[in-house]
C-alpha positions, 0 to 999 in steps of 0.5 A, a space after each residue: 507521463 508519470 510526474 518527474 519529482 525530483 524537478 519540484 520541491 512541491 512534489 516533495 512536499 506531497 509525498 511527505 503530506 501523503 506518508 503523514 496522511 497515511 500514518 495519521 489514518 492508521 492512528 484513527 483506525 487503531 483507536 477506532 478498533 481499541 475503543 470497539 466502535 470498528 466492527 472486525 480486525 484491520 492490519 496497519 501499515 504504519 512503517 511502509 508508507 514510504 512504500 506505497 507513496 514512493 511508488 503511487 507517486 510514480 503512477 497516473 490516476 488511470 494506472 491500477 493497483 491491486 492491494 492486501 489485506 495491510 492496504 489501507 496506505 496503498 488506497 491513501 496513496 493511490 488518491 482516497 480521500 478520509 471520509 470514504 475510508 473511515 466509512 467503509 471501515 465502519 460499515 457506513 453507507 458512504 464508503 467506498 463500498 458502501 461499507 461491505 469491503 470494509 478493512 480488508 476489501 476496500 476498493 477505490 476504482 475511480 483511482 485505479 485501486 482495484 481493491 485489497 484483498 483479504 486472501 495472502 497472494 490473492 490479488 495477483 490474478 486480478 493485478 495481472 488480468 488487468 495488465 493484459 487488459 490494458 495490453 490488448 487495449 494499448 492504452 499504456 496503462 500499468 500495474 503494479 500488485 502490491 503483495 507480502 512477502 508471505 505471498 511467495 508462498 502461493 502458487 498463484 502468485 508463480 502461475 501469473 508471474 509465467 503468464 506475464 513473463 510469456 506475454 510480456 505485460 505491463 505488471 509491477 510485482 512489488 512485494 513488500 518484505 517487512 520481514 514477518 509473514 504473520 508470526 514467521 521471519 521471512 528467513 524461515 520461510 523464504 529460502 534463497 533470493 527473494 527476486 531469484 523467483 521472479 528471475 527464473 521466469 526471466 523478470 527483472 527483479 530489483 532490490 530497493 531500500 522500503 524505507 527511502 521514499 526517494 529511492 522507490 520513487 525513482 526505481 518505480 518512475 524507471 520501471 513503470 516508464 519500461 513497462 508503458 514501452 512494453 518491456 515489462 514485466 518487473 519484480 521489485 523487493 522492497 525491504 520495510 518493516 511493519 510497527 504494530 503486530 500482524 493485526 490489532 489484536 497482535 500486542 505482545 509480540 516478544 515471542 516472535 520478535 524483539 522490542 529492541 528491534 522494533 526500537 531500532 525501525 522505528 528510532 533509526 529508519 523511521 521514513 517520515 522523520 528521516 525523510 523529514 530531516 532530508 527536507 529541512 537538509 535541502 531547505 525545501 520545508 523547516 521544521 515549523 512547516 512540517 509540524 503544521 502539515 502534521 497538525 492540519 492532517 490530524 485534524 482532517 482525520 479527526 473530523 472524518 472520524 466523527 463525520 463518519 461514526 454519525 453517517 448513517 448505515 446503508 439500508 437493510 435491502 441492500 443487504 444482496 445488492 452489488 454482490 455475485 452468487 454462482 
């Protein structure tokens, strides 16, 4: 059963912990990129944390997920750890793979994460062949495919959508608006309801505020308790807002959209501080305790970052091992 987090403060208390984790990773990983010692680009996550942990915290470790190429929050959230992420970005040995995924392959398998996926859209697939995998298995796993909004311009993603409406599959089809497919606003791209397209194939499709934790916690833990009966499957609209550019690389962002707008996310719906606040309201933390997690997150990250800038590469031989020619 997926835990019950409205009954524990302590299950409060980590969701809090893993939305920190997640934005304190993608802090490094930025610096890492700035001070050139990250080989290749990575797309933050930073402002959709609660996103990912709100719905994570609703699966169980044998659940999947499938992620994109923004996935460093969803594998953080699905239970990795930092030394294997920030080696597999530096191309290190210890990585989850070995540090061939890098950024934007990063898989976590051992903790249902199926990997990310560079292609827009292109985990949709492999999201909904293992529901049918674990249909046929009867072994009440679900999955949820995480996906942008600017994955509703692929096919691919409406060819599977059929199939697991037909088949009635235990997929969760979380498609993350943050508003900018790349440079584009979503309203010059995405004509209608976002969750009109999961309808016409007969899915349920539901609209949830990305930036309330508690909110997507409780949509998921309803959605993914359907899906285990087999009433599945289920399209979720989660309305967030990505802080940096569409990579790292993607500073000046005037052109595509304002900074006042980006103040008011990050002033006003900010999920950490306002989730935060929600804590220190219920009387669950003070502020002195939040202020201690946030300290011994950092710390963690900086010595995973040294352990893995001095970890050592994987051996030229491997070059062809653990890959797949035609």
């Amino acid at each position: 059963m997926a835990k019950n987090v409205t009954a524990n403060s302590e299950d409060y208390l980590r969701m809090y912990r893993q939305m920190v984790r997640i934005r304190t990773f993608e802090d490094n990983a930025n610096q890492l990129y700035l001070t050139a010692k990250m080989p290749g680009l990575t797309h933050m996550y930073s402002g959709q944390e609660a996103v990912a942990v709100g719905i994570c915290e609703a699966l169980e470790k044998t659940d999947h997920i499938t992620s994109t190429h923004r996935g460093h929050g969803h594998c953080v959230a699905k239970g990795a750890e930092f030394k294997e992420m920030f080696c597999e970005l530096l191309g290190k040995a210890e990585g989850y793979c070995r540090g061939k995924g890098g950024s934007m392959h990063i898989a976590d398998q051992a903790n249902g994460n199926l990997g990310a996926n560079a292609i827009v859209g292109g985990s949709a697939g492999i999201a909904t062949g293992a529901a049918l995998t674990a249909k046929r298995l009867g072994n009440g796993a679900v999955t949820v495919c995480f996906f942008g909004d600017g994955a509703l311009g692929q096919g691919l993603l409406y060819e599977v959508m059929n199939m697991a409406a037909l088949w009635k599959l235990p997929v969760i089809y979380a498609c993350e608006n943050n508003l900018y497919g790349e440079y584009t606003h979503v309203s010059e791209m995405a004509a209608g309801k976002l969750g009109g397209r999961a309808e016409a194939f007969g899915i349920e499709a539901f609209e949830v505020d990305g930036q309330d934790v508690l909110a997507v916690n409780q949509l998921t833990q309803e959605l993914v308790a359907r899906a285990r009966k087999g009433e599945g499957p289920f399209f979720m609209a989660l309305n967030t807002y990505r802080y940096h550019g569409h990579h790292v690389g993607d500073i000046n962002r005037t052109y595509y959209r304002s900074k006042e707008e980006e103040a008011d996310w990050k002033d006003n719906r900010d999920p950490i501080t306002n989730f935060g606040a929600w804590l220190v309201k219920e009387n669950i933390a003070n502020a002195e305790d939040l202020d201690a997690i946030q300290a011994e997150i950092k710390a963690a990250a900086t010595n995973a970052v040294t352990y893995a800038l001095d970890a050592p590469y994987p051996p030229a031989d491997e070059v062809d091992s653990h890959v797949f020619a035609a």
